[in-house]
Backbone as a ProteinNet text record, in pm:
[ID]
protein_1_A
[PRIMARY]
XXXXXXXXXXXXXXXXXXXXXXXXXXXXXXXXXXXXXXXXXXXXXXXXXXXXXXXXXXXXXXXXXXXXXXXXXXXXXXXXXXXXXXXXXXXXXXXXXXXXX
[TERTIARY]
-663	-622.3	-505.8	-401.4	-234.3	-348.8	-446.2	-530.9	-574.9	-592.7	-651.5	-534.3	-483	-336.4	-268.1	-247.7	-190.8	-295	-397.8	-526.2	-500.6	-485.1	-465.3	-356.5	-216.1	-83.1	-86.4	-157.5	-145.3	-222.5	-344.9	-449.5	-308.2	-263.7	-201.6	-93.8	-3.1	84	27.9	-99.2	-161.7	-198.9	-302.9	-275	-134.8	-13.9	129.4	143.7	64.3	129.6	98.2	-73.3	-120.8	-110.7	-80.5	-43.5	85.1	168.7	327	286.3	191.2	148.6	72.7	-10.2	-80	-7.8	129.5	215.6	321.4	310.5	417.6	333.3	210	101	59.1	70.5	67.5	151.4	279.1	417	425.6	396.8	367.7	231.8	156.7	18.5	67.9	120.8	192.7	292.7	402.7	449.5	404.7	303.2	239.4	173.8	93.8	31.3	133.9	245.2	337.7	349	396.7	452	336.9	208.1	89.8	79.2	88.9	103.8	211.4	338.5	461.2	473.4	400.2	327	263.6	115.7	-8.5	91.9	133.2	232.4	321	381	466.1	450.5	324.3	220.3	147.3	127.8	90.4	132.7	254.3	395.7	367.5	370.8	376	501.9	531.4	613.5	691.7	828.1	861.9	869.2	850.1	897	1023.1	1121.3	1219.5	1145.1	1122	1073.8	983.4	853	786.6	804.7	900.2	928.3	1024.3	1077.6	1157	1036.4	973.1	875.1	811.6	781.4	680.6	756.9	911.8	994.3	998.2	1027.6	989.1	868.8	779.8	625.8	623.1	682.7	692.5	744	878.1	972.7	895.2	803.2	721.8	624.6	594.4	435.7	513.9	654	686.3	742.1	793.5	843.2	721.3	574.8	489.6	448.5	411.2	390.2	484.9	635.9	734.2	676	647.2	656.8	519.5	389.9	293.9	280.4	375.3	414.6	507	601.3	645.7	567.4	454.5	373.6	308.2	228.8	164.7	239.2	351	398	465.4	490	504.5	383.1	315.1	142.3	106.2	169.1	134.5	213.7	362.5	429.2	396.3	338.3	298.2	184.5	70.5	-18	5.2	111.1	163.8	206.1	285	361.2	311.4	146.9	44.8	-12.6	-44.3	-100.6	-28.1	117.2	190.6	234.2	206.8	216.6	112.9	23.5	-98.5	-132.6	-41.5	-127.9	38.9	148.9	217.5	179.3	139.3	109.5	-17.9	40.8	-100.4	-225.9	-286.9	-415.2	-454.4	-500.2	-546.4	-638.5	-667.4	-764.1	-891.7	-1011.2	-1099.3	-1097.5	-1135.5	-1142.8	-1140.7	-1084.2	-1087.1	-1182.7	-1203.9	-1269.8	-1153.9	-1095.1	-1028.4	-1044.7	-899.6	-922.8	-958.4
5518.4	5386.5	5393.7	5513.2	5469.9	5549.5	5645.8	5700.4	5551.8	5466.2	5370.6	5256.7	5269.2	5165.2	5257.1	5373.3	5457.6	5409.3	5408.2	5372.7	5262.2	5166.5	5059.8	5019.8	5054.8	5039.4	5139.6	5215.4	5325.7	5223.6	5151.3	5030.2	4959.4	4937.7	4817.3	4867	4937.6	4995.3	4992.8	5077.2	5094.5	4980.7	4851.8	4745.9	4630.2	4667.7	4613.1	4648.1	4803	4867.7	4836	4831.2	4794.7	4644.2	4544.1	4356.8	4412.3	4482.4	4472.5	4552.1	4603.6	4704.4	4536.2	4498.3	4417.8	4274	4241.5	4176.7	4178	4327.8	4367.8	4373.5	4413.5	4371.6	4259.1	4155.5	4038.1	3973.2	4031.7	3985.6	4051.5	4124.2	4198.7	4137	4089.4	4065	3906.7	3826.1	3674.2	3698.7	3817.9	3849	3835.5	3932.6	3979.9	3871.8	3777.8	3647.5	3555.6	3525.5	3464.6	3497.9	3575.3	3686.6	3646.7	3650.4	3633.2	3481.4	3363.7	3269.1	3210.5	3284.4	3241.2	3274.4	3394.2	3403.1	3342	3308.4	3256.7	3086.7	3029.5	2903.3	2892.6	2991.5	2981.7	2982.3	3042.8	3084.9	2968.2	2875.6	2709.7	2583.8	2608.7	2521	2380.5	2386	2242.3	2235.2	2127.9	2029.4	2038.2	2044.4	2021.9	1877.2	1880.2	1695.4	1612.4	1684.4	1607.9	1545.4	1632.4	1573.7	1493.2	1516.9	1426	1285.6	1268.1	1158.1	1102.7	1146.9	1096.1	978.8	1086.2	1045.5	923.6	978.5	801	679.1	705.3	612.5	552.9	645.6	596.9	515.3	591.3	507.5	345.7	340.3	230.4	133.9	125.4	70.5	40	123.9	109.2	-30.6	18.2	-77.7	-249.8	-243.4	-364	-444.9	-377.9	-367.2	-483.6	-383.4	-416.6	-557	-556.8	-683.5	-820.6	-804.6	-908.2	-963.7	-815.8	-861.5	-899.3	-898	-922	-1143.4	-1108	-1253.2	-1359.3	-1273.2	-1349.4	-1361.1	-1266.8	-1266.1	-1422.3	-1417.2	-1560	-1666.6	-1668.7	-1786.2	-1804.9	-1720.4	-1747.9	-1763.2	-1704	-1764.4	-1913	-1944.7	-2080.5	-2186	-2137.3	-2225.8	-2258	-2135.6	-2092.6	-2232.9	-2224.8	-2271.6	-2434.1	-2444.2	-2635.9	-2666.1	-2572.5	-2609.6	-2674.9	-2557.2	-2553.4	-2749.7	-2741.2	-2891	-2977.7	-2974.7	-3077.6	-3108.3	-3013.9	-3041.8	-3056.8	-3002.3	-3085.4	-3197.4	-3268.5	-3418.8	-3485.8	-3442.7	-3515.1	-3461.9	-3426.3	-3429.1	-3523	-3612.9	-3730.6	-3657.8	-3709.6	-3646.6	-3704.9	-3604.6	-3649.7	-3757.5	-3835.9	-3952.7	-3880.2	-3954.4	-3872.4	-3924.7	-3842.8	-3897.1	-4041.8	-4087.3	-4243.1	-4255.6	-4340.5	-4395.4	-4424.8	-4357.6	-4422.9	-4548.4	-4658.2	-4742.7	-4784.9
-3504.7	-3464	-3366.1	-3395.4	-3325.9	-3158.3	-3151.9	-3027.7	-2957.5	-3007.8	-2972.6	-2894.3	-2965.5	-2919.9	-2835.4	-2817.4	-2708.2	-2604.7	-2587.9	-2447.4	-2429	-2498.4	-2456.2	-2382.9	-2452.2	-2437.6	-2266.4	-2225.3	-2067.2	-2016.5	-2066.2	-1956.1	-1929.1	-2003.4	-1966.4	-1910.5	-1845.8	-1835.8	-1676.9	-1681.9	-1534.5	-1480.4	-1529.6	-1470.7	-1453.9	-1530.1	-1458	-1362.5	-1341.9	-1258.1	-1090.3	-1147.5	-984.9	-955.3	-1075.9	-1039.1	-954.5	-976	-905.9	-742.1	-728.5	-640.5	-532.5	-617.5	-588.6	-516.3	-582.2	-505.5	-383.5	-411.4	-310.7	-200.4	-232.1	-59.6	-37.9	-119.6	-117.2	24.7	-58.1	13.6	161.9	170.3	325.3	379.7	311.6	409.9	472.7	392.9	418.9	498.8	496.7	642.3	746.7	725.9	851.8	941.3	848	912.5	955.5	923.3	924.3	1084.3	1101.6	1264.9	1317	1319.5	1415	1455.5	1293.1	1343.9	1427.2	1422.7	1479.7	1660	1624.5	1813	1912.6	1775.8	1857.9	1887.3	1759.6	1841.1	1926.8	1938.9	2094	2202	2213.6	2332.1	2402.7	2299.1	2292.4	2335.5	2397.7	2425.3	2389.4	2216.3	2129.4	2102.9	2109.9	2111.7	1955.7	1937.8	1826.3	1765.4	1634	1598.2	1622.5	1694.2	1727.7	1894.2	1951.4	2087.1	2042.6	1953.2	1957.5	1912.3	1811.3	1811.8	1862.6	2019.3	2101.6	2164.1	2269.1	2307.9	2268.8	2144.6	2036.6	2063.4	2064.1	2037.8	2160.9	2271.2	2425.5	2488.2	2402	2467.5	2387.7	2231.4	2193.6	2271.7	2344	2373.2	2544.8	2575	2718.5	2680.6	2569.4	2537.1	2525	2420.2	2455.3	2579.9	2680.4	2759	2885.8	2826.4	2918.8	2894	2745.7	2636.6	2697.6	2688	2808.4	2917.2	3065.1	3137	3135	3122.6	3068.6	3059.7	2949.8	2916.4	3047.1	3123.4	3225.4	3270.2	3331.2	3461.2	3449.8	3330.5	3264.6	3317.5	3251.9	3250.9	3423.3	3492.7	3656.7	3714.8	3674.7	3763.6	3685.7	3579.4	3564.7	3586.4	3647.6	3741.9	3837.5	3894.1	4055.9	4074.5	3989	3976.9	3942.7	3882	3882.5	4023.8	4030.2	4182.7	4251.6	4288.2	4420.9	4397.6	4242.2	4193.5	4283.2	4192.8	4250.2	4430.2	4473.3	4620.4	4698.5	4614.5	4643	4665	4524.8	4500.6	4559.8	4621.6	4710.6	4876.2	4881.8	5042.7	5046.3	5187.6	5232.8	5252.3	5215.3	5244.2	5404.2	5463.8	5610.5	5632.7	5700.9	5734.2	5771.1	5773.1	5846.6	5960.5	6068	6215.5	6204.5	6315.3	6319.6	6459.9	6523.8	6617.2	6728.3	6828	6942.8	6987.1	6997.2	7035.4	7218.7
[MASK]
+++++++++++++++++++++++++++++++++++++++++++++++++++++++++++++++++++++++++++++++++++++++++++++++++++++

């Protein structure tokens, strides 16, 4: 029996042995990808999140910007457009030909 619990007690001894073996290449293989991905992204020229949400904040502030003048434009083409009315309907209207006396 104690032959039996000695085999067991070395299995197990040998598989601690290769889980700790097994992590430590773990830990180097997640390095290693780490470094490849940290390459292949630089190579990429993306944008960090501070720029990008400069930017966002910029294009927001464009879109309302446009939204305003958008809204003036309206409302001056529909002055424009009373104006033309109103001077319209104050200027005489011409006679039609008359007949020389």
């Amino acid at each position: 029996m104690q032959t039996q619990n000695r085999f067991l007690d070395d299995l197990a001894k040998v598989a601690a042995s290769a889980l700790g073996g097994m992590s430590s290449m773990r830990q180097e293989i997640e390095g290693r990808i780490r470094e490849q991905f940290a390459r292949l992204l630089s190579g990429m020229e993306l944008v960090n999140r501070e720029e990008f949400d400069a930017v966002k904040a910029m294009a927001a502030e464009a879109r309302m910007d446009q939204e305003r003048l958008r809204s003036r434009l309206a409302q001056l083409e529909a002055e424009l457009a009373k104006a033309r009315e109103d001077a319209k309907a104050a200027s005489p209207s011409t006679p039609a030909s008359t007949p020389p006396a």
